[in-house]
C-alpha positions, 0 to 999 in steps of 0.5 A, a space after each residue: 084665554 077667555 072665548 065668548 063664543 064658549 059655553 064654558 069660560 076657559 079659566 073655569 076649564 083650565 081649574 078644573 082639568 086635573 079633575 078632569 083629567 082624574 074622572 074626579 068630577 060629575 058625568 055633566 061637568 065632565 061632558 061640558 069640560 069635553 065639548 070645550 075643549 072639542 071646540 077650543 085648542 088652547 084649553 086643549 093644548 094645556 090638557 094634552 100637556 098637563 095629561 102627559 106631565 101627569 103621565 110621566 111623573 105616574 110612570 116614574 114615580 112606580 118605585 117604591 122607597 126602600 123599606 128601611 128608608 120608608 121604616 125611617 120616614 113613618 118612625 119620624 112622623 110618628 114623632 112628630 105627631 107626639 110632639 104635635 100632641 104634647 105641644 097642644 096640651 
């Protein structure tokens, strides 16, 4: 997927476009990403579905665990944190 006639080469766009995706990125890489895939439909197809994916996973991912369950979760990371430690010394 590799387009000559692209100032952007569509590999560097699809590694970057969870960034993208993010606002993680600076102002001029976001405008170069944009403008390649205002000219280019396959990194535009790979956008809108990995923007979807990521919109969905975010809308159903809204609950939180139950606070004993979490209770559970952060109690055995402590420990293995100590264990971590003991293990190192």
């Amino acid at each position: 997927m590799s387009d000559p006639s692209h100032e952007t080469d569509c590999s560097q766009v699809i590694h970057q476009i969870f960034t993208f995706i993010d606002n993680e990125m600076p102002q001029a890489d976001c405008a170069l990403i944009q403008k390649h895939l205002d000219e280019c439909g396959p990194c535009l197809a790979k956008y809108d579905l990995e923007r979807t994916v990521k919109s969905l996973v975010a809308r159903s991912c809204s609950e939180q665990a139950p606070l004993e369950l979490r209770e559970k979760v952060l109690f055995r990371i402590r420990e293995v944190q100590i264990q971590l430690r003991i293990d190192s010394e």
